[in-house]
N, C-alpha and C positions, 0 to 999 in steps of 0.2 A: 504494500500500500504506500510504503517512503516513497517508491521511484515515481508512484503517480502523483503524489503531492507535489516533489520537485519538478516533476516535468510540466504541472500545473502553473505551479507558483512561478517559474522560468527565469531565476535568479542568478545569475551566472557566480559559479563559488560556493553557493551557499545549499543545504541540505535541511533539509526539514527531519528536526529527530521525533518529537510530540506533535500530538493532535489532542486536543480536550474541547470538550463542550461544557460549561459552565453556564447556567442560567439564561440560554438561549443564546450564547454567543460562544463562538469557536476561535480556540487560542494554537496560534502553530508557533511551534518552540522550532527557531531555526538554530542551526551548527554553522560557523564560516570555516569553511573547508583548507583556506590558506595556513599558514605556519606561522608568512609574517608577509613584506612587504618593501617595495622599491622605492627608497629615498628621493623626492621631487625637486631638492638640493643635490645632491650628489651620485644619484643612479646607482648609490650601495643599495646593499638588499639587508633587512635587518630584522629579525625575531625578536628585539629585547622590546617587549609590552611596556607600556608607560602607567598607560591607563587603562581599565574594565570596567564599565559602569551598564546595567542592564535599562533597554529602554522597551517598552511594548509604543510599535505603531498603528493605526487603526487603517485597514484596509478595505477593500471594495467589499461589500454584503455577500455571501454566498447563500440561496437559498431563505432568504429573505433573515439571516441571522447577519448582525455583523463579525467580522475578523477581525483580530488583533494579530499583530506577530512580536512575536517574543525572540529578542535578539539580544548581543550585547554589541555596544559602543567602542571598538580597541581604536585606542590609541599609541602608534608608536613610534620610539624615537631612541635616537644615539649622539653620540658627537661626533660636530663637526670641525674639518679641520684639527692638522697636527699638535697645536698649543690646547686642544680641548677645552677651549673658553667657550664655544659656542655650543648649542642645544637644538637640535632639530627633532617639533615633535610634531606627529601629523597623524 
């Protein structure tokens, strides 16, 4: 049933782990399938997480129920530059 939710949902990355219904509204607990991510400063590639903060967003109704999607927020970042005075978080 995951593969049909993802291929539904058509999020590139991302994987739908839960499905719940709750008081007439349907919550998808999504996964980001990445590791980490390509610096917009410097085209390094970097796994060190910054930040995690869970947000639910409210999506189109299905079946006359609303959706929520249940994700987390990463933000991340390293140093830039050899002297490591600077901070790149994204």
């Amino acid at each position: 049933m995951r593969f049909h939710l993802d291929y539904l949902l058509a999020l590139p990355g991302v994987s739908v782990e839960t499905c719940t219904q709750v008081e007439g509204k349907i919550f998808l607990g999504l996964s980001i399938l990445s590791e980490g991510i390509v610096c917009h400063h410097c085209n390094n590639h970097t796994e060190k997480l910054h930040q995690n903060r869970p947000i639910l967003v409210r999506d189109l109704s299905v079946f006359a129920c609303p959706v929520y999607l249940k994700s987390h927020d990463q933000q991340f970042g390293h140093i830039l530059g050899e002297s490591g005075s600077e901070r790149a978080v994204f």
